[in-house]
N, C-alpha and C positions, 0 to 999 in steps of 0.2 A: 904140124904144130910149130908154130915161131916161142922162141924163148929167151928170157934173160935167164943169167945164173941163180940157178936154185938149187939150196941144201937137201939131201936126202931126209934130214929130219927137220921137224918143229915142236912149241911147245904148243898146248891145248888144253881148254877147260877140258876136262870128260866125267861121264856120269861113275861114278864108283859103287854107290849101292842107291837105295831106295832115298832120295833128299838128299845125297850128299852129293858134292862133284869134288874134285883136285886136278891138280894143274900134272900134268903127263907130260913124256914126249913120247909123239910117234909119230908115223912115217910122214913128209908132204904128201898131198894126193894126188895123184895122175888125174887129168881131165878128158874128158868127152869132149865128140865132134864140135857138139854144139855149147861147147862152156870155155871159161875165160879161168883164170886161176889169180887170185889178185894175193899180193901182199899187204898183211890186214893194217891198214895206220889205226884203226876203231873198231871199234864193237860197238853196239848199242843192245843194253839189255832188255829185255821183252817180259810181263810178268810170266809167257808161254813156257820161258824157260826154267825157270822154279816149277809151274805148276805140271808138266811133262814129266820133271826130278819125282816130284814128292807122290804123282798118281802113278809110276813106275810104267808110262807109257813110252820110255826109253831103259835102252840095257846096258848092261855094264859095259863100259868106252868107248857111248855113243859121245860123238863130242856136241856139246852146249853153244848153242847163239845162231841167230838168223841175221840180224841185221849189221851190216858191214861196207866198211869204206876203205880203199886201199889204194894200188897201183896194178895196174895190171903186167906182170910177168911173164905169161906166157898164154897163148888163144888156141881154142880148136880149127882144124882145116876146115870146119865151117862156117867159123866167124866171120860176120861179116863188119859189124856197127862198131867194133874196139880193135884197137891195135896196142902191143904191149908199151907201156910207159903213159896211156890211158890213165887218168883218174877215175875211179868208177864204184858206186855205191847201189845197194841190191841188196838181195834175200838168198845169203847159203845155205844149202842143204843142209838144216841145221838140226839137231833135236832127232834125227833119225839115223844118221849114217855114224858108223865108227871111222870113218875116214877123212872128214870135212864139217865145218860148222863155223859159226862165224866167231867164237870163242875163241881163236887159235891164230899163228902168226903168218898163216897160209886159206885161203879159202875159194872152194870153188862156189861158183856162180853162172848160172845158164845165162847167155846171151841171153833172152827175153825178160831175166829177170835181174836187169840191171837197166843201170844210163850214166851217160857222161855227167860227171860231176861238171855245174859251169864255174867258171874261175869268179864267180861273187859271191859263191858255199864255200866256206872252208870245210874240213872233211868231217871234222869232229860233227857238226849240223848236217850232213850229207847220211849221214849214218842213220839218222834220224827219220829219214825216208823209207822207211821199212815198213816192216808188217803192220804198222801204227796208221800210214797213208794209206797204204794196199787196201788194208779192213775199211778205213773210210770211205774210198771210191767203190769199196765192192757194195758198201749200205746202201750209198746213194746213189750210184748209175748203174748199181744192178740189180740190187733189192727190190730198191723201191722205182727203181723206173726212169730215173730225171737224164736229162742231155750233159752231157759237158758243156762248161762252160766254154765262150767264145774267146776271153779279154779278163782282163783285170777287173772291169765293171759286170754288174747282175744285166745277163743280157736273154737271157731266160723267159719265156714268159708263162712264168708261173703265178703271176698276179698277187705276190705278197702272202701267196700261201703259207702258213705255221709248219712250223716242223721241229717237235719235242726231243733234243737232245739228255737224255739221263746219263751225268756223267761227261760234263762239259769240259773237264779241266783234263779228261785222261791224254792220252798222246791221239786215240783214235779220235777223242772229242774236241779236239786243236783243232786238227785234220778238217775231221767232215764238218765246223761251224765256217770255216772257210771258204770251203767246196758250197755248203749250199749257202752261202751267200753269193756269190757269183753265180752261184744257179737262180737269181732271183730269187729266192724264200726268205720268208721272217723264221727268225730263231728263237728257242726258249729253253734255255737249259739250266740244270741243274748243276750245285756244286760248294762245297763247303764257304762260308764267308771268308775268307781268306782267301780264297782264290777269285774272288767277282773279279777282280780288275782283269785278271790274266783270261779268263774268257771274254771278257766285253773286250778287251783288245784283237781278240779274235774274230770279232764281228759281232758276236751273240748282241738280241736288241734288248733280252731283258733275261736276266740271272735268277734263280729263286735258291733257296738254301735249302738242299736237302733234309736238315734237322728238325726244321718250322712245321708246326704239326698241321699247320694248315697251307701245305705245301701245293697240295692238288687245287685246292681253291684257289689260292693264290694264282696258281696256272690258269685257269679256268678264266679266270678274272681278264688278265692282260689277255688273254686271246679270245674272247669270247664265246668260248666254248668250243673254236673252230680249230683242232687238228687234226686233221687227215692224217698225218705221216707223224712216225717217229723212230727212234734208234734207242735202246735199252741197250747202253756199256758198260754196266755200272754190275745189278745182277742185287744179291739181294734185297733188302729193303726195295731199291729203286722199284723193283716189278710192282710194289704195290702203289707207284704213283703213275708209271708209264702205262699200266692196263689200266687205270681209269679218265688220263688223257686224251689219250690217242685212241680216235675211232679203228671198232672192228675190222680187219683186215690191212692195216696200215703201220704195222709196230715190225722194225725189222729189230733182231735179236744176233748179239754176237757171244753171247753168255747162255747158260742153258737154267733152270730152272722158272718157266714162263708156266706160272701157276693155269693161266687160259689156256694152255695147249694151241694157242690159235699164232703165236708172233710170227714171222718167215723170218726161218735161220738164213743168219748170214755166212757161210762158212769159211772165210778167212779168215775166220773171229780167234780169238787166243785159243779157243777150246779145244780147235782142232786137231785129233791123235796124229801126230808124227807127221803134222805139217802137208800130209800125200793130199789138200783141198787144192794146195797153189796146182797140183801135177791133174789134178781131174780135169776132161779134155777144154769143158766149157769154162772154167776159171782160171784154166793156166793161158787160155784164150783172151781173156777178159785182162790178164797179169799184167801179161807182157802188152797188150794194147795202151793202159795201163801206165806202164813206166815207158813207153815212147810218149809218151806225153808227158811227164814228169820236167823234164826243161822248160818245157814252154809255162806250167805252172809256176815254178820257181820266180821264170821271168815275168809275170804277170803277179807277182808278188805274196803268194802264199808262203807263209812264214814256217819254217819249220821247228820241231818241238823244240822249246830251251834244254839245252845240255847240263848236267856235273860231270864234269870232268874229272874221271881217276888216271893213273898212272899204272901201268901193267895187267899182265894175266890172274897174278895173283891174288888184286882186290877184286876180283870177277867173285871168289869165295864170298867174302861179307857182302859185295852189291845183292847178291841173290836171296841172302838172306833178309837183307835192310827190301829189299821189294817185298817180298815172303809176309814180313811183319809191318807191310803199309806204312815204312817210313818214307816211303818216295812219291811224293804228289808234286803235280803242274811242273815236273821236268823228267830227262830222263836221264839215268845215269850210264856213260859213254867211260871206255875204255880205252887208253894209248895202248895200242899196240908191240909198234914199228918203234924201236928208237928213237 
């Protein structure tokens, strides 16, 4: 294991009881063969992390946060892709281990599930490549079946196929209106009026506003009837517009309540208990394939989700709860770590 100097201790969100967390300190964690240990510059908060608190599917001083951008400190003797003083953003064992999380001023990170930050990210936007990107490449090149794209241009030939986004404005709905435009598809998503610009900026070719009581027709209308595919991010109301959208057998799901029984879950969706979907063998497969490809996206211009920016651990407390209570739409709120 190569290393810079690091403290025996750190600070750390961690879970305290049922919805609550506080800021702790305790130990740095030791890393695996195959993992990297970064010094956190960011967090990026995830709603996974609230709703993991408040369903009690984490324990008392599990530490809080998956999504993180730092420096790397010190590598496993199996590392191969980073060396320490690496810039590197990824997905911490987060939400499940009392040792490590990306809440905290230390985090580990398995090689496969990281990448070089390029020097036209700065880290705070780097952070933002987490579970929010992961979940959208898992809808659309594993879900539903599509190729990566080639290039910056739709070079795909999916012949202008529709593809029903519910929930255009979330961090996974930035994501995948991106992805599948570049994969060749036509977009139509959903999302409060406020937010139209910031999805059309995204690619999406036509917005509808969830509230419009003739929301399905309206869809129905610009696409003429014709969706094969879609992605439900959204979760209630939405399911009563994505199951009468999107044809039988073509509706991927990262939320759980799909009244049809019939959508195909997505499992790197928020929902997932204790985050162990990135670790199953076919999706940690999928992960890390994944984030080696993540640069090349970056450079071919996929935008990542806009930031608020807070300052420290300790407004990590109100961030959780301002998500909790859906004060946080079309950004995410990011965390200064590091000094």
């Amino acid at each position: 294991m190569t290393t810079a100097t690091i403290p025996a201790t750190q600070r750390a969100v961690v879970h305290k009881d049922k919805g609550v967390a506080e800021v702790r300190t305790i130990p740095v964690p030791a890393i695996r063969d195959d993992e990297v240990l970064l010094k956190t510059a960011y967090y990026a908060l995830n709603p996974t992390d609230w709703k993991q608190l408040d369903a009690s599917l984490t324990g008392p001083g599990t530490v809080v946060g998956v999504d993180v951008a730092g420096e790397v400190v010190a590598i496993g003797k199996g590392v191969s892709r980073f060396a320490v003083g690496d810039r590197v953003a990824g997905l911490a064992v987060g939400n499940k281990s009392t040792e490590t999380g990306g809440a905290a001023e230390y985090a580990v990170v398995n090689e496969g599930l990281g990448f070089a930050v390029p020097a036209s990210l700065d880290l705070a936007h780097a952070a933002t490549w987490g579970i929010g990107a992961g979940t959208a490449a898992q809808v659309l090149f594993q879900s539903l079946g599509h190729a990566y794209p080639t290039g910056a241009a739709a070079t795909n030939d999916n012949k202008g196929q529709w593809l029903f986004v519910s929930g255009g404005s979330t961090a996974v709905g930035s994501f995948l209106i991106q992805f599948a435009k570049r994969a060749g598809l036509r977009v139509v998503a959903t999302a409060s009026r406020a937010n139209f610009d910031f999805v059309q900026q995204n690619g999406a070719d036509a917005v509808v506003d969830y509230h419009e009581p003739d929301v399905v027709a309206q869809i129905l209308r610009i696409t003429g009837g014709q969706v094969p595919q879609g992605a439900e991010l959204a979760g209630g109301a939405g399911w009563a517009i994505s199951t009468k959208v999107v044809r039988e057998g073509g509706l991927a799901s990262i939320v759980p309540g799909d009244p049809s029984g019939k959508a195909i879950a997505s499992s790197l969706g928020t929902v997932q208990p204790r985050h162990t979907a990135f670790f199953i063998e076919k999706n940690f497969v999928f992960t890390k394939d994944f984030y080696a490809r993540v640069p090349r996206l970056i450079a071919d211009g996929v935008r990542p989700t806009p930031v608020t920016v807070r300052d420290g651990l300790d407004a990590v407390i109100d961030g959780l709860g301002e998500s909790r209570a859906g004060r946080v739409s079309a950004t995410k709120l990011v965390f200064k770590v590091a000094p």
